[in-house]
C-alpha positions in Angstrom: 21.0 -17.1 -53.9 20.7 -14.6 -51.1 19.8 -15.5 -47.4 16.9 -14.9 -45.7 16.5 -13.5 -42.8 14.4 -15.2 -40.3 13.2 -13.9 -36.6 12.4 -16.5 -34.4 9.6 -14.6 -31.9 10.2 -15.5 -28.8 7.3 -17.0 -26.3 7.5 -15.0 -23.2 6.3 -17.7 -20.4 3.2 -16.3 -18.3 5.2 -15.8 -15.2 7.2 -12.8 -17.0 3.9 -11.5 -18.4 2.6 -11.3 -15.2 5.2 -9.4 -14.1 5.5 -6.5 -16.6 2.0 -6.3 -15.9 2.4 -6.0 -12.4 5.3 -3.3 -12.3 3.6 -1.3 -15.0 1.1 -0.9 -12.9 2.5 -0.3 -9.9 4.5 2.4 -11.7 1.4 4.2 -13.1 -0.3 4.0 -9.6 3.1 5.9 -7.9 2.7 9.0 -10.4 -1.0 9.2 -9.8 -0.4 9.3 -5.8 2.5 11.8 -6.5 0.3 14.2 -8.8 -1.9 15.1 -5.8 1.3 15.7 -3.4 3.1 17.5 -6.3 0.0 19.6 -7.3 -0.6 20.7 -3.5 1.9 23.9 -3.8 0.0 25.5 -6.3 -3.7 24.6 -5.7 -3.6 23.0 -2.1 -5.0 19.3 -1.1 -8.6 19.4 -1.4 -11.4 16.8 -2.5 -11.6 18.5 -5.9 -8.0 18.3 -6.2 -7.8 14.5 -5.8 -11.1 14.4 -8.0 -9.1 16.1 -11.0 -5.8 13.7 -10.4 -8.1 10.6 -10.5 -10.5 11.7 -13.4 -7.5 12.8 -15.4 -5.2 9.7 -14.7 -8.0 7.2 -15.2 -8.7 9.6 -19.0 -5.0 8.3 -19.7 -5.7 5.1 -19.1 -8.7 4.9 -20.9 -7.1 6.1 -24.1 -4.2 4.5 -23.4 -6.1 0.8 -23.1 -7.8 1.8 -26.2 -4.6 2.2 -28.2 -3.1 -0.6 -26.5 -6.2 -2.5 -28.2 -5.3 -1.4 -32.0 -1.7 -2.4 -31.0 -2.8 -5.8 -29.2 -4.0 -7.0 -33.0 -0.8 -6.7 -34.7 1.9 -9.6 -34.7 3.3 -10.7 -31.0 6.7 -9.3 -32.2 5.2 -6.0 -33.5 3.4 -5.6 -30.5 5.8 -5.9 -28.2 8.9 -3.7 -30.0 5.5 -0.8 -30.3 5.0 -1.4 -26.4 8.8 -1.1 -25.8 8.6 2.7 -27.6 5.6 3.3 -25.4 7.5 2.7 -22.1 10.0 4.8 -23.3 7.8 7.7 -24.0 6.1 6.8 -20.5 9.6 7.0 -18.9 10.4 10.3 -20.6 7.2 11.9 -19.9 7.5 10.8 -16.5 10.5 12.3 -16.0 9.5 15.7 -16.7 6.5 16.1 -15.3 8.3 18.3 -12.8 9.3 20.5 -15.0 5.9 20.7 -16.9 4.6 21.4 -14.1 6.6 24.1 -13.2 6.4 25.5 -16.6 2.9 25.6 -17.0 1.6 26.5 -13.3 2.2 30.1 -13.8 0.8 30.9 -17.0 -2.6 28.3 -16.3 -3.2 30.2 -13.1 -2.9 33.5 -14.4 -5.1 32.3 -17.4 -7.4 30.5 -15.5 -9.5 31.9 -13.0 -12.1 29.1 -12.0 -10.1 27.0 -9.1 -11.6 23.9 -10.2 -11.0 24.1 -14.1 -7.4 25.3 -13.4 -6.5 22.0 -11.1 -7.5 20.2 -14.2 -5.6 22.4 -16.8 -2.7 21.9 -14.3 -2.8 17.8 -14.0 -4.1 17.4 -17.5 -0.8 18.9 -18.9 1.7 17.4 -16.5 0.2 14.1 -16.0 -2.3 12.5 -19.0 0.6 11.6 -21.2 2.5 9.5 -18.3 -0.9 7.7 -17.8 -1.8 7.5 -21.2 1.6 5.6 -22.2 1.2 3.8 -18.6 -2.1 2.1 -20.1 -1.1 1.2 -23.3 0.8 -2.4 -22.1 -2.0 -4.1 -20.5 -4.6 -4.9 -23.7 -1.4 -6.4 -25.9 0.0 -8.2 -22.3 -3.3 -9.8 -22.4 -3.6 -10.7 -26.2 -0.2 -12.1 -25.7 -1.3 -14.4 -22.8 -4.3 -15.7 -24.0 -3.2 -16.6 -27.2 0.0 -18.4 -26.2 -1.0 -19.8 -22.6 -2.2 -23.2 -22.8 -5.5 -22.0 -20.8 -6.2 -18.6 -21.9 -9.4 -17.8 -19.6 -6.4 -18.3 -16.7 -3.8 -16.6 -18.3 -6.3 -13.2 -18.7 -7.6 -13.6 -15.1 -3.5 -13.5 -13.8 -2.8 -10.5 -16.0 -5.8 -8.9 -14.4 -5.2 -9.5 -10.9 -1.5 -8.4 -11.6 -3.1 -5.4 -12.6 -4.9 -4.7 -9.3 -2.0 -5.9 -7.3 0.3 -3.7 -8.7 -1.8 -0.6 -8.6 -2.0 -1.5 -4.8 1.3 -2.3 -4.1 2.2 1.5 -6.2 -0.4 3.3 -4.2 1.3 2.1 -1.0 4.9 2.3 -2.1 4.1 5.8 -2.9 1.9 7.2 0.4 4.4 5.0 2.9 7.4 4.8 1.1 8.4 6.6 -1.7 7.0 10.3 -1.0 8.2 10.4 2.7 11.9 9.0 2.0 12.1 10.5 -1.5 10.5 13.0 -2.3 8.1 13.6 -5.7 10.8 14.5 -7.8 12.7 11.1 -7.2 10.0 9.2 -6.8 9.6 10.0 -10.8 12.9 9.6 -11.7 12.8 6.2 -10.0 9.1 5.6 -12.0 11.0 6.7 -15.0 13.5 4.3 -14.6 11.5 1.0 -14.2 9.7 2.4 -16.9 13.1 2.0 -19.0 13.7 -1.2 -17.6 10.1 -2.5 -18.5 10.7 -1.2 -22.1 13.9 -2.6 -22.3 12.2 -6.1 -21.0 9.5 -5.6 -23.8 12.0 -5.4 -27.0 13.9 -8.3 -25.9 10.6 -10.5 -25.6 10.5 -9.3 -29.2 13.4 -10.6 -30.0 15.2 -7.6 -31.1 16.8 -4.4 -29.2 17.2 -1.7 -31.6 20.2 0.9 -31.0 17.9 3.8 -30.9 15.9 2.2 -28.7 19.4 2.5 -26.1 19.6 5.9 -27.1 16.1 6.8 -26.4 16.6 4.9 -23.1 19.4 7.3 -22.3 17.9 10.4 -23.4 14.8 9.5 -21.0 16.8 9.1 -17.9 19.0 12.3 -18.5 15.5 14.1 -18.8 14.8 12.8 -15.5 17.9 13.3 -14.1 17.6 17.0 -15.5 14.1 17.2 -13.6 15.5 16.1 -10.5 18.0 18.7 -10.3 15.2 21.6 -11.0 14.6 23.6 -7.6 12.0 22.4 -5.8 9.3 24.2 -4.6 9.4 23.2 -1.4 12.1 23.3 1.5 10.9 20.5 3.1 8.6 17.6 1.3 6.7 16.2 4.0 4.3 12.8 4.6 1.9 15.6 5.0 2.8 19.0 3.1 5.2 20.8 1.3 6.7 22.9 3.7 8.3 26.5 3.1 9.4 29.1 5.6 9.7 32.9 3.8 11.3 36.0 5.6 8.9 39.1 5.1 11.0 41.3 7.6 12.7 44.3 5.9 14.8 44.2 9.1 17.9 41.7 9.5 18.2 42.5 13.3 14.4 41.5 14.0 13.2 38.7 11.5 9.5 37.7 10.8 9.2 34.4 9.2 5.9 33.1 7.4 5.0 29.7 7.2 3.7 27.9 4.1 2.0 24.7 3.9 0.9 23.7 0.7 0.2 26.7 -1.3 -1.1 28.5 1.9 -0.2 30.4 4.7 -0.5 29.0 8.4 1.1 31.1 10.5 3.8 33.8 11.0 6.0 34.9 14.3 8.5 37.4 14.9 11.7 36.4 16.8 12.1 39.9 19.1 8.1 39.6 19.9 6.4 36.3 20.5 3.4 37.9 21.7 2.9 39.6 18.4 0.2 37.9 16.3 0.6 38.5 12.3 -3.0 37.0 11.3 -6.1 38.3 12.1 -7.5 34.6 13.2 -4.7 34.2 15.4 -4.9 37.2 17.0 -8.3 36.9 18.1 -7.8 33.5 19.2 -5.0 34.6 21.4 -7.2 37.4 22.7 -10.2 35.5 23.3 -8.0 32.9 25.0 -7.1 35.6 27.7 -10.5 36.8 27.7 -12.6 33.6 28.4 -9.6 31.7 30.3 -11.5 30.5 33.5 -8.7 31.0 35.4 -4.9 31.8 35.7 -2.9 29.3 34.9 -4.8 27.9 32.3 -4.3 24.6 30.5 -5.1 24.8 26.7 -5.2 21.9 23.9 -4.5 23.3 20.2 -5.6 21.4 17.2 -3.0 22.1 14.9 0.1 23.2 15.4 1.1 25.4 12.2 3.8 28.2 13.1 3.0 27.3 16.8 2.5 31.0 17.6 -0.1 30.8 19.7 1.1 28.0 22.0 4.8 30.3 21.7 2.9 33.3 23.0 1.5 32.0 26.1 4.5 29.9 26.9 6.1 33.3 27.0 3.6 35.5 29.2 3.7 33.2 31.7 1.2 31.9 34.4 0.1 29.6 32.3 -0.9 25.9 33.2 0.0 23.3 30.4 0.3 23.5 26.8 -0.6 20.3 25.1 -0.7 20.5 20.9 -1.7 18.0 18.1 0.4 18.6 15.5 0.1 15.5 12.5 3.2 16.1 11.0 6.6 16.4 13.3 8.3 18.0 10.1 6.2 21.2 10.9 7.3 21.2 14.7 10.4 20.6 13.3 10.4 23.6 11.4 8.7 25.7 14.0 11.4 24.7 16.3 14.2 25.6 14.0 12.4 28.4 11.9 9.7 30.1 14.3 11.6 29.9 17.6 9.3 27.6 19.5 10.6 25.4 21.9 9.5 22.1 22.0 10.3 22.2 25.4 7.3 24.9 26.2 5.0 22.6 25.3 3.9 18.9 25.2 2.9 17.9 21.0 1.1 15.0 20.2 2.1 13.8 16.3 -1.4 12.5 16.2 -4.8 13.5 14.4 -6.6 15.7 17.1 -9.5 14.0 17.1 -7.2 10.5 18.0 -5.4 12.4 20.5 -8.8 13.9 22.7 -10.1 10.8 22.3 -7.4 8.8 23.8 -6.4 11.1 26.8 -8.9 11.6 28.8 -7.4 15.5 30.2 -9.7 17.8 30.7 -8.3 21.4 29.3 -9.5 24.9 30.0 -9.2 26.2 26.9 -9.5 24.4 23.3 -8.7 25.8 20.1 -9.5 24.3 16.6 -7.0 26.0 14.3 -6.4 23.4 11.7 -7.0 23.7 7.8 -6.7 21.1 5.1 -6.3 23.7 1.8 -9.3 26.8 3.3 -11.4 24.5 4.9 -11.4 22.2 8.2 -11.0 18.8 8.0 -14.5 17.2 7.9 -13.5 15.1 10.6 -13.2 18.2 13.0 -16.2 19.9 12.6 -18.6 17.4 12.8 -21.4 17.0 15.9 -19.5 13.7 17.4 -16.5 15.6 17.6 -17.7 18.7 19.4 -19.5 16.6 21.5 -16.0 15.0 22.2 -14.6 18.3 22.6 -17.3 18.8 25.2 -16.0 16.1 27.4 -12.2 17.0 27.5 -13.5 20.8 28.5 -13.5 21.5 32.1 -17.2 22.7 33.0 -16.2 26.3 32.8 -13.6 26.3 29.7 -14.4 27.3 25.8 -14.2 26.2 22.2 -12.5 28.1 20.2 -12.3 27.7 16.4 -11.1 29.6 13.1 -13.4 29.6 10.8 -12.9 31.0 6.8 -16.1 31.6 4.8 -17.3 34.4 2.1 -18.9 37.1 2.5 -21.8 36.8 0.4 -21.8 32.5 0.9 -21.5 32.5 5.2 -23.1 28.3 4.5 -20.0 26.9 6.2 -20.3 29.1 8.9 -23.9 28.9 9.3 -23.5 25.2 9.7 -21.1 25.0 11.6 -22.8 27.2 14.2 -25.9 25.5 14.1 -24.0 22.1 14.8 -22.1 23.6 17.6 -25.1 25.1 19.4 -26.4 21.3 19.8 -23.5 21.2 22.1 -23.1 24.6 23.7 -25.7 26.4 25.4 -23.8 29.3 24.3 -22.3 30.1 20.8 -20.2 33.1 19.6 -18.8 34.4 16.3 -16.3 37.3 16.6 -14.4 39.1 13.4 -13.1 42.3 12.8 -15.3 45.1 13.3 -15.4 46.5 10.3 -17.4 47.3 6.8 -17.2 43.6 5.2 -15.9 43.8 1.1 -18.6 42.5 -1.1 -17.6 38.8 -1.9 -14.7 38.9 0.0 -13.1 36.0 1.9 -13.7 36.6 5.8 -12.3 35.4 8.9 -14.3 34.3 11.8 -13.8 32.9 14.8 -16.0 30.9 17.2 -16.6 30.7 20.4 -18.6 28.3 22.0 -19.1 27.4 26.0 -21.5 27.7 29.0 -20.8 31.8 29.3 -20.4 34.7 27.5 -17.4 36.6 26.9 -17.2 39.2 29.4 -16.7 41.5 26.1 -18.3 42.3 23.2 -15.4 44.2 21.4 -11.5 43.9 21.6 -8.7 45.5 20.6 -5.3 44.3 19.5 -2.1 44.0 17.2 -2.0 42.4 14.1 0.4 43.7 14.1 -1.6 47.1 13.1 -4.1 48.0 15.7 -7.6 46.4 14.9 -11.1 46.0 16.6 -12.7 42.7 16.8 -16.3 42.4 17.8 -18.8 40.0 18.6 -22.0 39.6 16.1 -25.0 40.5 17.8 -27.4 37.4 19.3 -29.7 38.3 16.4 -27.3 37.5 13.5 -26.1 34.5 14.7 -29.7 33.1 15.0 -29.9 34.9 11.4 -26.8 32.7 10.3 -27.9 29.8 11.7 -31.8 30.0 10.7 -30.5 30.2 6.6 -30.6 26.2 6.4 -31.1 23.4 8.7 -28.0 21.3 8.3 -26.3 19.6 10.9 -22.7 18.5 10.2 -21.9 14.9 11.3 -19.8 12.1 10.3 -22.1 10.9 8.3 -22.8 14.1 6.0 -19.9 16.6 6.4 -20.2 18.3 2.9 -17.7 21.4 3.7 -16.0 21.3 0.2 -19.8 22.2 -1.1 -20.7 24.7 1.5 -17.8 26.6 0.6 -17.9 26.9 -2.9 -15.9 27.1 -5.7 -14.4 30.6 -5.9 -11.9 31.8 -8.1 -10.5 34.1 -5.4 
């Protein structure tokens, strides 16, 4: 008479529910922070960029709880072994979201031409499978507990909180940890590995580890390992941005290095020249320094650090009083240091949020300039009416605000408000650009300048390094500009990504 063969399932104690539950999610949370930092070299860090990482990750979760509901119905054992395969695709799609992601960016942003649809093309197809697997545990972790804990209504309430815990111990572990010490690439490979682990956990709990489920296990991690040895994009992966420094000199004996944070540029300097500007903001910020400079021997605060050209250029004229710069991430001034021949020495940088840094040191500077960007646009925080009246405060009565400004020709809202805003501060508020027939639709740069007097010019000209005219607008456009709407930025209402637009230039 033959045997039978009998599977005794085994009763996984709430405790080591709990804790699948709790890594799983902790896992899923990493590679959601990770998809904005890893998405940043291709379509910057904006609010629509972590819009499209949160509504795509939350789509694979809702599929994924959905599926993890049909499986949840199905014998403990059954469910368990199916959740196993799951965390194993999880791990190896995990794994290679760098590569996707490599893969794909190209071809999406040469296909798509609407910015907003192709940061959702681009997250979509590296990152809705890892969150769809990612979701699939929690509906049969929950079955599981309430049918074999004596109290079910406590068993589902643990698994939920586990849920929320480990989403907030991932998102942390990721923005603190993982990404500064790391990098994205293995930070996945890590998430790919507890992934295995966790699968690994789930087909023993079934009682059962089949061989292929080993060799699946394997294949996952040499996927990931494979992914981790692709070239990143970036030479250095900061808390902040991915940083890159390019040579565009077609002379070895007289370099000119650009710098590139995120997917955009913020600043270039040549080492024979530091005087030479290479950007047409930055050149008529270091003109309309020297022009509106109350005094020799100036003292100037920059917000934003970037190449450090500009803080590099007066350093080296001379005459100069001191150079103070807030700078957030010391891995830029680090690379401008090593990379864009600043010395740190030149100049005293803060590693602090601008706005902190005014706020805490009570210096009073001569000249201020506002030269930071998060993706094209400035951080909300700096261009609000609290902070220029901050800016106000540290200015000495005769010094000037200058800021960089980007807007579109045919849009000119974010400039408008931002004019209007800084003329309930100023008595007197100036926009200069290059003097020139403006391209329909085009993307323009302005610069501001705001104060108690007038430039003693209305037209300048300079290198960039080809020789260009910069002008002032006349008094009757900026009133113009600033007449189209009657918006004031503050802290409460800043909406910058909206006044700007979604272009696909």
């Amino acid at each position: 008479m033959p045997k039978l063969a009998v599977m005794i399932t085994r009763i996984p104690p709430l405790w080591l529910l709990v804790f699948l539950q709790t890594v799983v999610s902790a896992a899923s949370l990493v590679v959601e922070i990770v998809a904005g930092r890893m998405l940043a070299p291709y379509v910057g860090m904006s609010l629509y960029t972590w819009t499209a990482v949160i509504a795509v990750v939350l789509a694979g979760f809702s599929v994924g709880h959905w599926w993890g509901g049909l499986m949840a119905s199905k014998p403990q054992d059954t469910a368990l072994r199916q959740t196993g395969w799951v965390l194993l695709a999880a791990a190896l799609s995990t794994g290679l979201a760098v590569v996707v992601l490599q893969s794909i960016a190209g071809p999406v942003l040469g296909a798509v031409t609407h910015p907003l649809w192709a940061i959702i093309a681009l997250c979509t197809g590296a990152f809705f499978l890892p969150s769809l697997f990612a979701g699939v545990p929690a509906p049969v972790l929950a079955q599981i507990g309430a049918n074999t804990a004596p109290d079910s209504g406590r068993a589902l309430g643990a698994l939920f909180a586990a849920g929320a815990i480990g989403a907030i111990a991932g998102t942390l572990l990721a923005g603190f940890v993982f990404i500064s010490y790391l990098g994205s690439a293995l930070t996945l490979a890590l998430v790919a590995l507890v992934y295995v682990a966790m699968a690994l956990l789930s087909f023993w709990l079934a009682g059962r580890l089949p061989r292929a489920a080993l060799l699946a296990s394997l294949i996952s991690l040499a996927f990931a390992g494979y992914a981790l040895a692709t070239p990143s994009p970036c030479d250095t992966e900061s808390k902040y941005f991915c940083i890159r420094t390019i040579d565009v000199s077609d002379r070895p004996d007289a370099p000119v290095n650009m710098m590139v944070l995120d997917h955009l540029v913020h600043g270039s300097s040549a080492a024979h020249d530091p005087t030479l500007m290479y950007t047409d903001h930055a050149a008529m910020l270091d003109a309309l320094t020297l022009l509106r400079a109350p005094q020799a021997g100036f003292t100037s605060f920059f917000i934003g650090g970037g190449s450090f050209s500009m803080p590099r250029a007066i350093a080296a004229r001379g005459n100069h009083g001191a150079i103070t710069v807030a700078e957030i991430d010391p891995a830029v001034t680090r690379t401008a240091a090593r990379d864009f021949w600043f010395d740190p020495a030149s100049a005293t940088v803060l590693h602090s949020d601008a706005r902190v840094a005014l706020r805490q040191n009570p210096t009073h500077y001569d000249i201020i300039i506002g030269d930071a960007f998060t993706d094209i646009a400035v951080p909300q925080h700096l261009i609000t009416q609290e902070f220029f009246e901050l800016v106000r405060k540290r200015l000495t009565p005769e010094g000037s605000y200058l800021m960089n400004v980007v807007d579109y020709e045919d849009n000119l809202q974010t400039l408008g408000a931002m004019l209007r805003t800084l003329a309930t501060v100023f008595p007197v508020v100036e926009v200069w650009v290059e003097q020139r027939q403006p391209v329909a639709g085009a993307r323009m740069v302005f610069i501001i300048a705001a104060g108690t007097e007038a430039t003693p010019e209305n037209s300048f000209v300079t290198r960039t390094p080809d020789i260009k005219r910069f002008a002032a607008l006349s008094e009757s456009m900026v009133t113009r500009l600033m007449a189209r709407d009657s918006l004031v930025l503050t802290d409460d209402f800043a909406p910058v990504d909206r006044l700007m637009g979604l272009r696909a230039d």
